[in-house]
C-alpha positions in Angstrom: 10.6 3.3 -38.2 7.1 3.5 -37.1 7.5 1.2 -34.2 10.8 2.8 -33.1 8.3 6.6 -33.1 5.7 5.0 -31.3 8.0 3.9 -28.6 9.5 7.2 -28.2 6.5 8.8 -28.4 5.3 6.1 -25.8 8.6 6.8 -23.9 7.6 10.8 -23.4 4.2 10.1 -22.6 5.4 7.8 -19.6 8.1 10.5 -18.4 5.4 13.4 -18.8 2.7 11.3 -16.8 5.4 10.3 -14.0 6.8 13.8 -14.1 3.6 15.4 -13.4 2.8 13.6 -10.4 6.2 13.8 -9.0 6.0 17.9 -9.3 2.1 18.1 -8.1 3.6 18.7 -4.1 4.3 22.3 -5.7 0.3 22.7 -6.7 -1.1 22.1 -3.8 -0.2 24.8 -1.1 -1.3 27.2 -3.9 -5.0 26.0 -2.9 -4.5 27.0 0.9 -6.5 28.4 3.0 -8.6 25.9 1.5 -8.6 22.8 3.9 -7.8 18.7 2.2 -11.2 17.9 2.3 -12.5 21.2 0.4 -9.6 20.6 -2.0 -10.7 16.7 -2.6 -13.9 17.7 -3.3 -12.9 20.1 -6.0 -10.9 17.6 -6.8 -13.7 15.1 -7.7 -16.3 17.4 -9.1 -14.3 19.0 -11.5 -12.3 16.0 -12.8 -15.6 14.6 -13.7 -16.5 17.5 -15.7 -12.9 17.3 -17.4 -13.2 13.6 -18.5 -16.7 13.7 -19.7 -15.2 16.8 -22.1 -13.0 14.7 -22.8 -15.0 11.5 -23.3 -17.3 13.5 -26.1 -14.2 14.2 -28.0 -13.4 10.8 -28.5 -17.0 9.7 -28.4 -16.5 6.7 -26.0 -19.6 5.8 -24.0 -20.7 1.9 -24.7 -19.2 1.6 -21.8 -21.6 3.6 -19.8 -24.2 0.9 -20.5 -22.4 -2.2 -20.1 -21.3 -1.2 -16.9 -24.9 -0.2 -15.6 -25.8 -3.9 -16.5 -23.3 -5.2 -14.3 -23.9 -5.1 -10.5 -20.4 -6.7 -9.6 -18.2 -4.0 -11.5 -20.3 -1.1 -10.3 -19.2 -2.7 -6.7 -15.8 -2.5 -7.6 -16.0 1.0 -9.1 -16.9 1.8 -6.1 -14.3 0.5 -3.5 -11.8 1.8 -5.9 -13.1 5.3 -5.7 -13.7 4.9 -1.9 -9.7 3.8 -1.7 -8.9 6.7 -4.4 -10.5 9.1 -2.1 -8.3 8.2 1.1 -5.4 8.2 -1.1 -5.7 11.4 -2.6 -7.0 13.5 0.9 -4.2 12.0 2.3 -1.7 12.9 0.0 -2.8 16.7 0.0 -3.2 17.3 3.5 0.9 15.5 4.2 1.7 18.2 1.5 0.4 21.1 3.2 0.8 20.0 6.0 4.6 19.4 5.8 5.4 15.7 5.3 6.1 15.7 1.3 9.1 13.2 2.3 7.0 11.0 4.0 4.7 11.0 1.5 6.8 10.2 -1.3 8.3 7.7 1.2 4.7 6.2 0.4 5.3 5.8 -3.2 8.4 4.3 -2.9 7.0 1.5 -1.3 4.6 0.9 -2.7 5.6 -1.9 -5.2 6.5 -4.2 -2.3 3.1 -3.7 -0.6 1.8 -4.5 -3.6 3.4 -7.6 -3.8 2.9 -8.6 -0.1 -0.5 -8.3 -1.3 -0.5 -10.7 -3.9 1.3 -13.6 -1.5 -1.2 -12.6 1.0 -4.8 -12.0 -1.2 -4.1 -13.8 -4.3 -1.4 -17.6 -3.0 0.7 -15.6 -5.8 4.7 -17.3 -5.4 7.5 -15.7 -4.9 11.1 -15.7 -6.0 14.0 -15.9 -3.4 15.0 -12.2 -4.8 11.2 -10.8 -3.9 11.1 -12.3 -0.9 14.6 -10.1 0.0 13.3 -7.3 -1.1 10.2 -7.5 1.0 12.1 -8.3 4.1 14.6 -5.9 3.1 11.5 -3.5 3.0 9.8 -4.2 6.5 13.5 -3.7 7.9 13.1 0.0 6.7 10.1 0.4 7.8 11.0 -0.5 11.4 14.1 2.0 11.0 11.9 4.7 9.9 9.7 4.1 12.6 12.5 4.1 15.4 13.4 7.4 13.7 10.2 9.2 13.1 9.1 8.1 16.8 6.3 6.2 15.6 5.0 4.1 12.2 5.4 6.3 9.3 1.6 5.6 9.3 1.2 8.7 6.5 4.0 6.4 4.1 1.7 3.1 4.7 -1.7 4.5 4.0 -0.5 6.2 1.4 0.9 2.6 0.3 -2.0 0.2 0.8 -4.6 2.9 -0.3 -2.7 2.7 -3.4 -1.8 -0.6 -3.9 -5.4 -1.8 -2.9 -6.7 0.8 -5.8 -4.5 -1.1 -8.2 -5.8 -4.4 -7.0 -9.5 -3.0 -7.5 -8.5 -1.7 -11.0 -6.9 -5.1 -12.1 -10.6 -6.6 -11.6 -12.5 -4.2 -13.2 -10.7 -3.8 -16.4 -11.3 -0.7 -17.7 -9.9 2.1 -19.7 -8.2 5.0 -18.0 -10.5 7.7 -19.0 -13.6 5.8 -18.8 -12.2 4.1 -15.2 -11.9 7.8 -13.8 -14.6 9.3 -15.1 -17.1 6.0 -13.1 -14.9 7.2 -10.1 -15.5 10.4 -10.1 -19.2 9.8 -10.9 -19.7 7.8 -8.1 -18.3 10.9 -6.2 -19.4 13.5 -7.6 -22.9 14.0 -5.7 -21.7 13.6 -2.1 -18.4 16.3 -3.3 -20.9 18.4 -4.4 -23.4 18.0 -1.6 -20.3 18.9 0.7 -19.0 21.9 -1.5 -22.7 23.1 -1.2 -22.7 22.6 2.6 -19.5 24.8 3.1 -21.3 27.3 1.0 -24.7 27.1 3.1 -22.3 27.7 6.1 -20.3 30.5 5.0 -17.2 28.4 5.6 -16.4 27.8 1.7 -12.9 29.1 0.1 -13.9 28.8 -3.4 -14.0 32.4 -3.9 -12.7 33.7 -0.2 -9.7 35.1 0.8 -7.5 38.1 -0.9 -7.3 35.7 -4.0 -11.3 36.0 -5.3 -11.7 34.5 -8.9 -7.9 33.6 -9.0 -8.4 31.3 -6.3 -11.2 29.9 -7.8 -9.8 29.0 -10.7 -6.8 27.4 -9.1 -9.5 25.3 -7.2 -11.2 24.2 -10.7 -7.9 23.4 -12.1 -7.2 20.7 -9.7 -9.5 18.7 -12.5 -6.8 19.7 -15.4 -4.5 18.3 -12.6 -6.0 15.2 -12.4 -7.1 14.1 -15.9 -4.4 15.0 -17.9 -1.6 13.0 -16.1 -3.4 10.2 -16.8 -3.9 10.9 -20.3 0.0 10.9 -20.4 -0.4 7.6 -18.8 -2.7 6.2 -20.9 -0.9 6.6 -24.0 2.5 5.2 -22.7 0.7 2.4 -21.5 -0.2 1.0 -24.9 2.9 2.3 -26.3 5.9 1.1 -24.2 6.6 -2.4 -22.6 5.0 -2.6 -18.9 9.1 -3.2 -17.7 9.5 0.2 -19.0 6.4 1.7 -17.0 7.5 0.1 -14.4 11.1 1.8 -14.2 8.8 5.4 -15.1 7.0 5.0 -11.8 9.8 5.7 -9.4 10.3 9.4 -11.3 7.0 10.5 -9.3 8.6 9.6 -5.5 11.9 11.0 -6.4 11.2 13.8 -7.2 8.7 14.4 -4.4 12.1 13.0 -2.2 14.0 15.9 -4.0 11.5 18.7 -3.5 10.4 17.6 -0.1 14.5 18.4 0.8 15.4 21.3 -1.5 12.3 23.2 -1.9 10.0 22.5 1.2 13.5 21.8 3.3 12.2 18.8 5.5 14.3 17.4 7.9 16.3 14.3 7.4 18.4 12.5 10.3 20.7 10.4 10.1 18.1 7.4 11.0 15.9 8.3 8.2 18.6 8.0 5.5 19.1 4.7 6.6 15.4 3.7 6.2 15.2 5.3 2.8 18.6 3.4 1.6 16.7 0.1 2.9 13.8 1.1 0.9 16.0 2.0 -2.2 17.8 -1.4 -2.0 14.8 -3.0 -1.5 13.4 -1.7 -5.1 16.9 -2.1 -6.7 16.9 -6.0 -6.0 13.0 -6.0 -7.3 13.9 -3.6 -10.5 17.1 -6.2 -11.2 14.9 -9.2 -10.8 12.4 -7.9 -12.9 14.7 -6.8 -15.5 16.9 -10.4 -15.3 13.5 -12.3 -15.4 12.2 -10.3 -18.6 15.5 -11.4 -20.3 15.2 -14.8 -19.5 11.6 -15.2 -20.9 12.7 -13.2 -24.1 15.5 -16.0 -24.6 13.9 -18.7 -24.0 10.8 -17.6 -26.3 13.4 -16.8 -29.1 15.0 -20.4 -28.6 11.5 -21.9 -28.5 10.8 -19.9 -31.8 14.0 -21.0 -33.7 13.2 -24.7 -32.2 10.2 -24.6 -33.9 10.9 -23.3 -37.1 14.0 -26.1 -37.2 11.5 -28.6 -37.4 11.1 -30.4 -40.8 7.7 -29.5 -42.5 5.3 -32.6 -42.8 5.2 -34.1 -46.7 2.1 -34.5 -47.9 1.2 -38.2 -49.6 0.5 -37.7 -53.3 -2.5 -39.1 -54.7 -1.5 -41.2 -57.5 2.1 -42.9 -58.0 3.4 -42.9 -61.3 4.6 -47.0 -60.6 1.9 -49.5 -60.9 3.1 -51.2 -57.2 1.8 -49.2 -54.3 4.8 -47.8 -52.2 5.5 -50.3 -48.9 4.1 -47.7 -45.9 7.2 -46.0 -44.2 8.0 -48.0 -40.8 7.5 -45.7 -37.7 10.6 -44.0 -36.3 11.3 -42.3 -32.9 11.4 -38.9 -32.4 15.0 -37.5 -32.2 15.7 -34.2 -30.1 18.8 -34.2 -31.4 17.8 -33.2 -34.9 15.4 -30.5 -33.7 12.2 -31.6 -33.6 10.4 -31.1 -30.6 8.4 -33.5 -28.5 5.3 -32.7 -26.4 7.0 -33.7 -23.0 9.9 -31.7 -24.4 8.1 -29.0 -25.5 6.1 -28.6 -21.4 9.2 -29.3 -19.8 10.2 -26.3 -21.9 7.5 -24.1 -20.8 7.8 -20.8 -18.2 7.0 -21.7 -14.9 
């Protein structure tokens, strides 16, 4: 009964998290005039001040020291923030600036850059399904591009930014919190020194404008913003199975899709329907492939399992014989499949590839 709580609870997390980020496109104009930069900065210092609040409630900071002693993950802290940075300016100035399709666009494909990336980075192999879905992808992305005019370039920043974060990430192995909050610490000094700047030169927003203190404060939340989707994320990520995060993530992108239409009424020709259905058929054959190859692997672990507990028990020798005449020793006899017991070749051959 636990389990089954845990999993729902996990399960709410994930759509909170997902659900979040797929409505943030309605935060963001609320910061205007302020420009994507001044908003990115915010964006950084203040996070940082939300998850080290949060840090000294749940009193988690070995990890400050371990990763001071570590020269290599301090690196890769620091690409990832450098790529986190792109990601996010990006994403704020397509929203206010009017491409919220095209941004969620970048979401969407992001799971087939990501594995493009791992052929291309990391040898990985892929099955004859993946590699459909990633032609199936760079076919939409030539549509879209014959229909915007030009390379959806916002969509494919937005998608190797992203996909290149994860990769970083993967490395460092870290928490979510404690990740963010070395991110944001490795930004924090030159958002400052810019937000300072702006101030020196009269051309900050932080308290300009008709809005005063209100505007202020909406500037400051973009830290609440930040940290507490992730939060969400955290704790659906050790709750819930990573197939089931990995159907979660395409809430965000739809519903960016869906407000980019109804709310911010983008337009959408007939040629850019076409390179969205690519890109939703594309994720389709990767979700069934995923979901087929899960079910496999759970089958043939269960059938491994029964296999295994089929087998007869060893007998143990006992130490004295109650006959004066020592037993003859038992002659050797071949290993039978047939009857269940397994043999190492068998048992390889068995193995997931």
């Amino acid at each position: 009964m636990k389990g089954k709580n845990e999993q729902r609870a996990g399960l709410l997390y994930g759509i909170g998290a997902y659900g979040m980020w797929g409505i943030v496109p309605l935060f963001w104009p609320l910061l205007k005039p302020s420009g994507a930069v001044e908003i990115l900065a915010h964006r950084m210092v203040w996070s940082l001040g939300v998850v080290g609040i949060a840090l000294l409630v749940v009193r988690r900071w070995a990890w400050v020291g371990e990763l001071a002693r570590d020269p290599r993950k301090l690196g890769l802290i620091a690409v990832a923030a450098a790529t986190i940075s792109v990601n996010w300016g990006l994403y704020i100035w397509a929203v206010n600036s009017g491409h919220v399709v095209e941004a969620s666009l970048g979401y969407f494909i992001n799971p087939l850059v990501t594995i493009a990336m791992g052929v291309l980075l990391l040898g990985e192999r892929l099955r004859p399904v993946q590699w459909a879905a990633v032609a199936t992808g760079l076919a939409a992305v030539l549509v879209l591009a014959i229909g915007y005019g030009q390379p959806p370039w916002i969509s494919l920043v937005l998608a190797f930014s992203f996909a290149t974060y994860g990769l970083v990430k993967k490395k460092v192995d870290m928490g979510g919190l404690e990740s963010l909050a070395a991110e944001t610490a490795v930004l924090f000094l030159p958002a400052l020194g810019f937000l300072l700047w702006l101030t020196a030169t009269g051309a900050s927003t932080f308290t300009a404008g008709n809005a005063g203190l209100g505007h202020g404060a909406l500037l400051a939340a973009t830290g609440i913003v930040t940290a507490v989707p992730l939060v969400c994320f955290g704790a659906a990520a050790i709750r819930v199975p990573l197939s089931t995060l990995g159907l979660l993530q395409y809430l965000a992108p739809v519903f960016q899709f869906v407000l980019g239409i109804l709310y911010f009424h983008e337009e959408m020709p007939p040629e850019r329907w076409a390179g969205f259905a690519l890109v939703w058929l594309a994720l389709s054959l990767l979700t069934w492939d995923a979901l087929r190859t899960a079910r496999r692997n759970r089958a043939l672990a269960v059938e491994l399992l029964a296999t295994a507990a089929a087998a007869p028990a060893p007998t143990s020798t006992p130490a004295s014989t109650p006959t004066s005449a020592p037993a003859p020793a038992p002659t050797p006899t071949s290993t039978s499949t047939s009857t269940g017991t397994v043999t190492p070749e068998t048992s390889t051959q068995q193995k997931v590839t």
